[in-house]
C-alpha positions in Angstrom: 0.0 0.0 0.0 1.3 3.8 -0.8 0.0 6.7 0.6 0.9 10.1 -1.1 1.3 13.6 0.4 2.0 16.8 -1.1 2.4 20.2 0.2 4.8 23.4 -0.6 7.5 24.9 1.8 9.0 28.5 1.8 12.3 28.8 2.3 14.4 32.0 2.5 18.0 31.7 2.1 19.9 34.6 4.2 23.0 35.8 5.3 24.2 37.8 8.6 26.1 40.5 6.6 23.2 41.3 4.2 21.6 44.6 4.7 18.2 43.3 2.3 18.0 40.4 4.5 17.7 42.4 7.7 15.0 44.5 5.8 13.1 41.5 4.9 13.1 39.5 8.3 12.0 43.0 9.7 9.1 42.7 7.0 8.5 39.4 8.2 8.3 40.1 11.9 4.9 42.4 10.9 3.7 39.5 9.5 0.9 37.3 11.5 2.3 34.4 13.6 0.6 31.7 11.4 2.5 33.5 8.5 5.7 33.7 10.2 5.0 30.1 10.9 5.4 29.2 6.6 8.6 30.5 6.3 12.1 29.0 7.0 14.9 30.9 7.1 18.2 29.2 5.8 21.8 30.0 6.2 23.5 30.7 2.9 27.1 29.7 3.7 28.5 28.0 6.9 30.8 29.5 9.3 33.6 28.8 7.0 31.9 30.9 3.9 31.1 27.7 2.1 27.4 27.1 0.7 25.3 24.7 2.7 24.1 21.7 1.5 20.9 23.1 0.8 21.9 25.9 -0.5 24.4 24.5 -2.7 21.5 21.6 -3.7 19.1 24.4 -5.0 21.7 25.9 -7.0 21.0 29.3 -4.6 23.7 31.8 -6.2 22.6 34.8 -3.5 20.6 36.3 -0.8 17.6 36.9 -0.2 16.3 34.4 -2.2 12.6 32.7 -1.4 12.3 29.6 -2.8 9.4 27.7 -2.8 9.7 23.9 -2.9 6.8 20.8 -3.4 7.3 18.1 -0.6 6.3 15.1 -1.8 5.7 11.9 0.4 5.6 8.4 -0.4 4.9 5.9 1.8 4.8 2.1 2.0 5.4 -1.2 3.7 8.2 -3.6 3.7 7.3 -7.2 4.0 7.9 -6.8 8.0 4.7 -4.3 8.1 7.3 -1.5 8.7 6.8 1.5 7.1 9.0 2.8 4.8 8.7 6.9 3.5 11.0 9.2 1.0 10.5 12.8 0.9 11.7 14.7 -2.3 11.6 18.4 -2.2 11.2 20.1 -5.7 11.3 23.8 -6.5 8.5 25.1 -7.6 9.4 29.3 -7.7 12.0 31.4 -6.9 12.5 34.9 -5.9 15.1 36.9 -5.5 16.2 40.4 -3.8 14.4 41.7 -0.9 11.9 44.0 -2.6 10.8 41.3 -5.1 10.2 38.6 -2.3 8.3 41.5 0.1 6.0 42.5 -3.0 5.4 39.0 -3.8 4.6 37.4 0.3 1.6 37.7 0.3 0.2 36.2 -2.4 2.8 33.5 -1.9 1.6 32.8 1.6 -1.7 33.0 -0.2 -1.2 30.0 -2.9 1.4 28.0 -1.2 0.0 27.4 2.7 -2.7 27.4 4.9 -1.5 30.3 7.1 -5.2 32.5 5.3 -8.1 30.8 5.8 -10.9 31.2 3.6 
């Protein structure tokens, strides 16, 4: 048996010496909690000014960039009953500078999570 989920994440990739990041986490912070809540902020390089992994993985060239990503899901069981699930994370849209990603938010938040109700 497989069982499927699929949702969207929003991760920003950011930097501490980046004036535009600052200016969008303080966008962010007038944001509700449940918006807040949709976005994941990701460091850019390690301590040692390399890319991290995930940055590196998304091809992620500078900051602030928003990404949004699909997670997909799949579950199913071994032949022990044991449950056995892969998660592959796919990017869906990017966005990149600080005033692009504040214009764009909230319509973002809109069509990506549940953070609105209806």
């Amino acid at each position: 048996m497989i069982t499927m989920m699929k949702n969207y994440h929003l991760y920003v990739f950011t930097q501490k010496s980046c004036p535009p990041c600052v200016r969008l986490k303080d966008y962010v912070e007038t944001l509700t909690t449940d918006e807040q809540s949709e976005i994941d902020y990701v460091s850019f390089k390690t301590a040692s000014g390399e890319l991290t992994s995930l940055a590196s993985g998304f091809g992620i060239k500078k900051t602030p960039t928003l990404l949004v990503v699909s997670i997909e899901q799949s579950c199913e069981l071994d032949g022990n009953g044991d449950e056995i699930c892969h998660v592959v994370e796919t990017p869906v849209e990017r966005y990149e500078g600080a005033s692009y990603i504040i214009k764009s938010l909230d319509s973002l938040i809109d069509a990506y999570t549940y953070a609105h109700p209806d």
